[in-house]
Backbone bond lengths (Angstrom), bond angles and torsions (degrees), N, CA, C in turn:
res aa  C-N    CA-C-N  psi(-1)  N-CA   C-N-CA  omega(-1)  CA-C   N-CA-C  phi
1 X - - - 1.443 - - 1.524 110.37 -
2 X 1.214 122.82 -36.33 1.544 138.12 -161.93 2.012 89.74 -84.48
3 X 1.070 136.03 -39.67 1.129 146.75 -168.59 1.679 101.02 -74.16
4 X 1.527 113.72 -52.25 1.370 108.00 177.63 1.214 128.01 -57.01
5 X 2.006 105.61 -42.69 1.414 115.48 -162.69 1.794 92.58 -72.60
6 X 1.319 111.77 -35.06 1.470 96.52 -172.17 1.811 112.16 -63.68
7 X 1.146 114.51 -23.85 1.910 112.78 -162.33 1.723 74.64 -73.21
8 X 1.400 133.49 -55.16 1.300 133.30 -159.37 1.704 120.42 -52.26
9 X 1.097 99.63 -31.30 1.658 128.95 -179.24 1.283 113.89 -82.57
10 X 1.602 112.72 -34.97 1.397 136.53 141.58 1.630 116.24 -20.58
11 X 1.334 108.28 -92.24 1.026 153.27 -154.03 1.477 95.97 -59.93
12 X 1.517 109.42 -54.94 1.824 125.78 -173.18 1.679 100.30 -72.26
13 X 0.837 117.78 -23.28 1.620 125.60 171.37 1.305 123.81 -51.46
14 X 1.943 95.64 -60.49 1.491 106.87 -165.69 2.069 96.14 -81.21
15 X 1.353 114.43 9.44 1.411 108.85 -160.01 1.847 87.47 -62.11
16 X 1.141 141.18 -76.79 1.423 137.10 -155.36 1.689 110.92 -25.83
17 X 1.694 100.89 -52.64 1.294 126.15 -161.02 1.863 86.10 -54.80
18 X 1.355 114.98 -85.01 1.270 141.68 -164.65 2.116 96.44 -26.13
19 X 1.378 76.40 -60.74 1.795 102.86 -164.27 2.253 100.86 -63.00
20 X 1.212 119.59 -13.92 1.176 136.81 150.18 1.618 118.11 -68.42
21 X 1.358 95.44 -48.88 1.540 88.46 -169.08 1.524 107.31 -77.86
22 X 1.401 123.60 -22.27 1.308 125.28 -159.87 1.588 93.78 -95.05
23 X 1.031 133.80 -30.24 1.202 116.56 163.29 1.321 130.28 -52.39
24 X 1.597 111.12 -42.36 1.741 106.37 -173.44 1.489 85.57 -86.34
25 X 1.307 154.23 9.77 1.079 143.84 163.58 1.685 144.92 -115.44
26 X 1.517 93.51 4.88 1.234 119.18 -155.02 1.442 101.68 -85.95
27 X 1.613 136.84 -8.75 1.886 127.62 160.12 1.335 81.39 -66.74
28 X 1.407 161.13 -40.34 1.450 137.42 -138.96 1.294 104.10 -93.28
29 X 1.634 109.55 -39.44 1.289 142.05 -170.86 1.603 107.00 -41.01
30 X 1.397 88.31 -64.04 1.889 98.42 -172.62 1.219 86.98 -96.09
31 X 1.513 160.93 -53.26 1.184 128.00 -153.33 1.509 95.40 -55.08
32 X 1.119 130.21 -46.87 1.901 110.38 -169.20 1.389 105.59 -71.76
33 X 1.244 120.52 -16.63 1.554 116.83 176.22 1.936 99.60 -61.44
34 X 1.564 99.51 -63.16 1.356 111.07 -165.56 1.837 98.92 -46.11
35 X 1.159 110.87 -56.50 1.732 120.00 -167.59 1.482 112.51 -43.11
36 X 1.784 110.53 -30.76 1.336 102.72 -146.41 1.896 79.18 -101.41
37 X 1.178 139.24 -22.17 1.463 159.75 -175.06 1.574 119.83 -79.76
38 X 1.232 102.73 -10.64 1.652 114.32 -170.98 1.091 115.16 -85.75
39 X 1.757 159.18 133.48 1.009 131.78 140.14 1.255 153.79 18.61
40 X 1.163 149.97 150.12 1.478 116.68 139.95 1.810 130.94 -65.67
41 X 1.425 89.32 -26.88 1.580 102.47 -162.91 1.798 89.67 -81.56
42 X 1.373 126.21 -60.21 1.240 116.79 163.51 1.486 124.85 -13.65
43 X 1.422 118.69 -52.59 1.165 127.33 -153.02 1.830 105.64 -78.64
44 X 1.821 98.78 -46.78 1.425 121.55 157.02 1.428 110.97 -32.24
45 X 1.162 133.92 -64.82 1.217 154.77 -143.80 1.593 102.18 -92.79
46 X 1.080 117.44 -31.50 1.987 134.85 170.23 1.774 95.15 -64.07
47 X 1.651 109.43 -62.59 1.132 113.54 -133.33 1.922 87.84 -79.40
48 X 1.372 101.35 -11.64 1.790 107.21 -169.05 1.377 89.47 -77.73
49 X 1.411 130.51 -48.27 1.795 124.12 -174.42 0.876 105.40 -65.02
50 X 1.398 140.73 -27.15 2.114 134.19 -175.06 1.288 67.12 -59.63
51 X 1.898 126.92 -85.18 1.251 133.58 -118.39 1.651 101.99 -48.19
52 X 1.227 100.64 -44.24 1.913 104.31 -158.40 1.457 84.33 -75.44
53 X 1.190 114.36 -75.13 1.703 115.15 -165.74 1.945 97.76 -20.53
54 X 1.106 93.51 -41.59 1.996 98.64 -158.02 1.687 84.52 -69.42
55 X 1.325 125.00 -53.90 1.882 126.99 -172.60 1.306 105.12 -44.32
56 X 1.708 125.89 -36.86 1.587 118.02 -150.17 1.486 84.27 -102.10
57 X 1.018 126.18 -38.40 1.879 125.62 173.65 1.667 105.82 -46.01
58 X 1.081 115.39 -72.29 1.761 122.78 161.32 1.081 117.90 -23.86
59 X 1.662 119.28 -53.38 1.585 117.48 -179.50 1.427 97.49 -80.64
60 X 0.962 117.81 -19.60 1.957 105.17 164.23 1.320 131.41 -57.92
61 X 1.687 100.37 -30.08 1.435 91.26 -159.00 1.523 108.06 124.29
62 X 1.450 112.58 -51.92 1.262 122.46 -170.66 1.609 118.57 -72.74
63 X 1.796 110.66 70.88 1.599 90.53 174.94 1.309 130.12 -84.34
64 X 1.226 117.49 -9.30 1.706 123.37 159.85 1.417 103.96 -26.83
65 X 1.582 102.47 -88.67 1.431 113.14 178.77 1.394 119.44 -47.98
66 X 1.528 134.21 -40.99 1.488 131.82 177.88 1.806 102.56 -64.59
67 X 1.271 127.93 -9.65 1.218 136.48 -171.62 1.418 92.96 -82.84
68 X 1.330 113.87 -76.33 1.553 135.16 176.57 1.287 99.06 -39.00
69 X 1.228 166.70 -29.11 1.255 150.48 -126.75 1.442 93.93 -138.65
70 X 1.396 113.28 -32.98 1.906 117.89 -164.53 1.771 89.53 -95.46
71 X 1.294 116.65 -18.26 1.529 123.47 154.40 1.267 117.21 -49.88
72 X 1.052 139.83 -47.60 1.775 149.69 -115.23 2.010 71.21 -117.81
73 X 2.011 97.54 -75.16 1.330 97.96 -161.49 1.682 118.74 -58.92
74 X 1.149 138.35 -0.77 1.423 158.32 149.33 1.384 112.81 -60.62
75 X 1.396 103.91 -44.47 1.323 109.51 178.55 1.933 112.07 -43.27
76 X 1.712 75.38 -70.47 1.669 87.99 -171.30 1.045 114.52 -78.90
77 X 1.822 129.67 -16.60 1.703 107.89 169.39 1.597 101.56 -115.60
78 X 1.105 153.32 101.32 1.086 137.93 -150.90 2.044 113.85 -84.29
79 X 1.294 83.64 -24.68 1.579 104.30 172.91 2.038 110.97 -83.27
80 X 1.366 122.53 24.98 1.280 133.31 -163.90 2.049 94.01 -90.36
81 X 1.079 116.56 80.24 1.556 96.34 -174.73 1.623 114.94 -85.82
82 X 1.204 113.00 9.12 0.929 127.31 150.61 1.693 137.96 -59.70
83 X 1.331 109.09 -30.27 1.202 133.35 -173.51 1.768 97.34 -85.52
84 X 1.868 97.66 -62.39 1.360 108.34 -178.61 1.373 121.57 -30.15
85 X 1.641 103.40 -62.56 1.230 111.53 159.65 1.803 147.36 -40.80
86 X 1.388 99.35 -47.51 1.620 106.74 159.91 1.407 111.38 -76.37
87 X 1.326 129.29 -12.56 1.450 109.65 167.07 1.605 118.10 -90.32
88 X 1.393 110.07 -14.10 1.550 118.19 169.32 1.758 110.43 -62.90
89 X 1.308 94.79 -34.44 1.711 96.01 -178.80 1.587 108.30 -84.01
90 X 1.102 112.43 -40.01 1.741 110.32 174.31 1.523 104.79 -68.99
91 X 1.248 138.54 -37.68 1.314 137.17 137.03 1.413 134.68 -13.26
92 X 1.558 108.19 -63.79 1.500 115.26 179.25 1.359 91.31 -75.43
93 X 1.395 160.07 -70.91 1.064 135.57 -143.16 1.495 128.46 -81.95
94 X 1.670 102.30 6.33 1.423 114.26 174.24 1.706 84.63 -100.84
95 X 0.980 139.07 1.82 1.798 125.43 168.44 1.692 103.15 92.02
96 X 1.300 115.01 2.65 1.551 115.04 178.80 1.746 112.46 -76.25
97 X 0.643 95.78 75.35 1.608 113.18 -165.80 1.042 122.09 -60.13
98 X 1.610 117.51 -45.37 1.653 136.70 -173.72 1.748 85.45 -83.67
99 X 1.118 120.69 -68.17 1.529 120.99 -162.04 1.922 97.42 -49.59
100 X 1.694 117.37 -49.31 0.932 121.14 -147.99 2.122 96.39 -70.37
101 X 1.004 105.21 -27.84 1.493 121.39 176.21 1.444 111.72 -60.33
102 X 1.560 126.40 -44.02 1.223 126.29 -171.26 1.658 122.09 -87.57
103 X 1.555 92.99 -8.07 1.770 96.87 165.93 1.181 117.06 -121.19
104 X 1.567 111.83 11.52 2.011 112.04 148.79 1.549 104.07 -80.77
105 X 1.277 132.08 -45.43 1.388 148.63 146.76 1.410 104.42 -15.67
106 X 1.165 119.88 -70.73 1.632 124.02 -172.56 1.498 121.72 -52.29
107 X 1.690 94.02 -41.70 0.935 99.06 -165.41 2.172 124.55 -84.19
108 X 1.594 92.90 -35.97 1.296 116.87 110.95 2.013 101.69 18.40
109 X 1.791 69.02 -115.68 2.153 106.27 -171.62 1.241 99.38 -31.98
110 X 1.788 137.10 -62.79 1.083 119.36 -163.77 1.506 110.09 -91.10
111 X 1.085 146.95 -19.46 1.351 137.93 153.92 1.213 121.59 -35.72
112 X 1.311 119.06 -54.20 1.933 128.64 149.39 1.484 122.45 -36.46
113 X 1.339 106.87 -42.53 1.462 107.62 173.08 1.240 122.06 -85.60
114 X 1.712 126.82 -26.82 1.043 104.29 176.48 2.147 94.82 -141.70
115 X 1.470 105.90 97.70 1.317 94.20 179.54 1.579 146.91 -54.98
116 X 1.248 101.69 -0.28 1.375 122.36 -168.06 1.627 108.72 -77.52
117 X 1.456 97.18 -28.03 1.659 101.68 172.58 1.124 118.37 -59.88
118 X 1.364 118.19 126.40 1.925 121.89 175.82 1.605 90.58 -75.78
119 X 1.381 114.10 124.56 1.407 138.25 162.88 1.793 111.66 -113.18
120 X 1.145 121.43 134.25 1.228 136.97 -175.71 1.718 95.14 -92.37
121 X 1.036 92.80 69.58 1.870 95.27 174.34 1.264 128.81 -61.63
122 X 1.118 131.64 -28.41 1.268 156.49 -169.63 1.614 102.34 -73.97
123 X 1.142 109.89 -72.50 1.568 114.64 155.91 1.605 115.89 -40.82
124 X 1.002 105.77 -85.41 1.742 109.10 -171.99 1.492 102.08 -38.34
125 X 1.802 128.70 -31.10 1.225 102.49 -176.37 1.364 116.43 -85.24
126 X 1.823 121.60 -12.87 1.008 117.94 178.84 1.275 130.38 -76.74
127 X 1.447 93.46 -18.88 1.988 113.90 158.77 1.178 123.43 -65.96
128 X 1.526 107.47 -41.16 1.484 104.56 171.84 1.519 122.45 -72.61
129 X 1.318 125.95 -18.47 1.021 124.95 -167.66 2.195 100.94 -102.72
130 X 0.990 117.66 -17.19 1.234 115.55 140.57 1.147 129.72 -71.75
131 X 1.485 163.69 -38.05 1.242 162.98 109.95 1.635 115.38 -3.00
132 X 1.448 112.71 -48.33 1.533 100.83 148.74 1.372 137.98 -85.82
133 X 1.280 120.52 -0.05 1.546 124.18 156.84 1.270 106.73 -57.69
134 X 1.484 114.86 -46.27 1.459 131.49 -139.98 1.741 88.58 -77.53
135 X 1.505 122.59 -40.76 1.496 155.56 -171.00 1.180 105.95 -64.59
136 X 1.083 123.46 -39.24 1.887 133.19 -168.06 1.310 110.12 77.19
137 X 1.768 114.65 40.82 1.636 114.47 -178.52 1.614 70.45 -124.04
138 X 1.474 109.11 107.91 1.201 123.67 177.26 1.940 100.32 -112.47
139 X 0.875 146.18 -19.33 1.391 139.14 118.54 1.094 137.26 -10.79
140 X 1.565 112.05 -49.36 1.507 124.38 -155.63 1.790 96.35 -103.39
141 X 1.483 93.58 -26.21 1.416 99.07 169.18 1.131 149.46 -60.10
142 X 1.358 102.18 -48.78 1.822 134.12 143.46 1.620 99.47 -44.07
143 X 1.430 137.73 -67.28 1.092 139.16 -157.51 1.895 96.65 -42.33
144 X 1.725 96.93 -63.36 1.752 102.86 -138.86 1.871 73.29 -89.47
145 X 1.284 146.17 14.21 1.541 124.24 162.32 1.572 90.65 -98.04
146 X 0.895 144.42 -27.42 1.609 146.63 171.07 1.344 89.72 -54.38
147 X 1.457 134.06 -61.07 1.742 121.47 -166.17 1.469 113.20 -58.69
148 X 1.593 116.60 -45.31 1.326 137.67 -172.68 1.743 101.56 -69.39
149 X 1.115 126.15 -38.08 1.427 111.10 154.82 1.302 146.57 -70.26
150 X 1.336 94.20 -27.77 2.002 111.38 171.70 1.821 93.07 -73.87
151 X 1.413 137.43 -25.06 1.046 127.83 179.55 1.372 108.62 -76.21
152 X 1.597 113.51 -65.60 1.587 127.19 161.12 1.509 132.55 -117.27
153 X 1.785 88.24 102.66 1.839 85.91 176.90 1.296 132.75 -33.30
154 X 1.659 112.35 -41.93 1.074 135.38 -149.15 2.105 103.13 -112.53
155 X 1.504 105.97 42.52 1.275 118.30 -172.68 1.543 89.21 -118.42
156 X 1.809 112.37 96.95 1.160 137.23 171.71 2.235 101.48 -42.45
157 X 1.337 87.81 -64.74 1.414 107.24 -158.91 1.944 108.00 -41.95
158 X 1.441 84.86 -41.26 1.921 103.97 -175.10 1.214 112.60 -65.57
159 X 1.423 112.26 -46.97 1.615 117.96 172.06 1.761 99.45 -51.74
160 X 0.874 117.69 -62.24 1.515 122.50 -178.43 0.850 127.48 -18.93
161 X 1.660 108.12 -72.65 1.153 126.36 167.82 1.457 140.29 -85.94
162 X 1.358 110.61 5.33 1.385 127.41 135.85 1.315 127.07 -47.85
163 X 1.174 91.84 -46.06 1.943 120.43 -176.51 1.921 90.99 -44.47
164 X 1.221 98.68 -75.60 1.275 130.86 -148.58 1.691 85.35 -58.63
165 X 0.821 119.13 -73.18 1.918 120.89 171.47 0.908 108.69 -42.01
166 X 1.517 157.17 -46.10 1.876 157.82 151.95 1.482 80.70 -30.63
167 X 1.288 122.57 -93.13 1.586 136.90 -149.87 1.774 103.09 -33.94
168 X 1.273 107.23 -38.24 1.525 98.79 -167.59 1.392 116.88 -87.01
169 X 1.419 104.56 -11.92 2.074 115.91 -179.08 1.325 95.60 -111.90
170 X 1.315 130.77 23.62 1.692 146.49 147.78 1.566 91.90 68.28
171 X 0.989 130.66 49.18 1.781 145.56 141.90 1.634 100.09 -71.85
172 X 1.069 153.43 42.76 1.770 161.99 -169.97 1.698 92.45 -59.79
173 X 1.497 106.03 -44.12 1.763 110.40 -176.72 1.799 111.67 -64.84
174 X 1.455 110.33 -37.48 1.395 102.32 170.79 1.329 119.39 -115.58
175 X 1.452 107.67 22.49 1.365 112.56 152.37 1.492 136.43 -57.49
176 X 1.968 73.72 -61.96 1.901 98.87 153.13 1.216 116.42 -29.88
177 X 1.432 94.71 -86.62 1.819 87.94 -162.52 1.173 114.73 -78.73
178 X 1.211 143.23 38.74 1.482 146.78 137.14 1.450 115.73 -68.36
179 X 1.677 94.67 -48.54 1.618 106.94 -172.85 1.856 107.03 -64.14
180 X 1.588 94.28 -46.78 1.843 103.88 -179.94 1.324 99.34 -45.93
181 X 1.883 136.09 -70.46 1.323 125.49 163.33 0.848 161.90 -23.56
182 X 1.651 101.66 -32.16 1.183 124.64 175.25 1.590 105.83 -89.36
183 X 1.215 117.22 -11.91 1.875 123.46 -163.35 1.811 90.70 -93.78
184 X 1.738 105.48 -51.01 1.815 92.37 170.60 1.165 119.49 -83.85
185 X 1.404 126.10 28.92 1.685 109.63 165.40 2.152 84.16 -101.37
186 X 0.708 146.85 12.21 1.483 154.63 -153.22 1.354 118.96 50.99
187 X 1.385 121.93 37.40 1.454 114.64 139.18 1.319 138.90 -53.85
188 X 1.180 121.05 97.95 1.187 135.85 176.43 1.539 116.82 -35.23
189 X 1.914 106.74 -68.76 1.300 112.09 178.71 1.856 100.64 -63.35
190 X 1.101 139.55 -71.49 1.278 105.45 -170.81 1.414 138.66 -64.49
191 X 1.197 106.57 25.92 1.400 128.42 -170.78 1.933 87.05 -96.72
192 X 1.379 111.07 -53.43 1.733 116.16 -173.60 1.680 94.57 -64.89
193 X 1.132 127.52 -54.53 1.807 133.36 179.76 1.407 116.76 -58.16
194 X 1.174 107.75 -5.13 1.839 130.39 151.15 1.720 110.70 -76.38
195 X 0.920 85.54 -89.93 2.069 108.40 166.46 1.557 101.79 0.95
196 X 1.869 90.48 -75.04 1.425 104.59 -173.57 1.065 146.08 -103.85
197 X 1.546 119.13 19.83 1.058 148.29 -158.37 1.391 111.69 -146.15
198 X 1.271 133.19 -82.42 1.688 115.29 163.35 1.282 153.31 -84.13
């Protein structure tokens, strides 16, 4: 009895200390409380608001933050290749190229592993195949804008950057008309790679 009351007396002692620390620490505190307490579908449903929150940041402008946010939703589903994917594109257009490569890749990896995941392929390949323009795998580039077109004919951006991969392995003839394609789906930039180029 004398052994208990003392750990208890213990315990009521260190309360200030504890009750200090948990304050300057207590968002960390319960967020791992909350994480480990959540649903699954909850957690789904968390990791879907980073994702969008992170999409409408992107269409801002803001890929710092769309970075940070496709962070958060990774966080909590780690298998989200969805996320992977929009951070490969907020990636490539900050010039992170190697990083931006390994979460079209990822995303990729878990789509392979588990097919049931809706993946926006079409996108992810048109990211990937910009990120390897950007790379000097002008091969691999052509390859994954070849996927992004068999997905969507009418994917301005892919024609583009197809273009741009022809142009550098001196294909100039189907550079062109990638770029011309890419200028009537309303690509702007291959509309200028027309201009100045054929």
């Amino acid at each position: 009895m004398k052994k208990r009351t003392a750990v208890i007396g213990a315990a009521f002692s260190l309360m200030p200390l504890v009750q200090s620390l948990v304050v300057g620490t207590g968002a960390a505190l319960t967020s791992a409380v909350v994480m480990f307490s959540v649903p699954d579908k909850a957690k789904a449903e968390s990791a879907n608001t980073y994702k969008e929150r992170g999409d409408q940041k992107f269409s801002e402008g803001d890929l710092y933050g769309a970075i940070s946010d496709f962070n958060k939703a990774i966080e909590i589903d780690p298998k989200y290749a969805n996320a992977y994917g929009s951070r490969c594109g907020a990636k490539l257009n900050l010039r992170m190229n190697s990083e931006a490569l390994k979460d079209c890749e990822k995303a990729i990896l878990i789509n392979q592993e588990d097919s049931s995941i809706h993946l926006d392929k079409n996108t992810l390949f048109t990211n990937l195949c910009g990120v390897k323009v950007n790379l000097k795998d002008f091969y691999g580039a052509i390859s994954d804008c070849n996927k992004a077109i068999s997905l969507d004919s009418k994917d301005g951006l892919a024609f583009r950057n197809r273009g741009i991969a022809k142009e550098e392995i001196g294909d100039m003839q189907g550079a062109c008309s990638d770029w011309k394609k890419g200028s009537s789906l309303g690509e702007e930039d291959a509309a200028m790679w027309v201009r100045n180029q054929c």
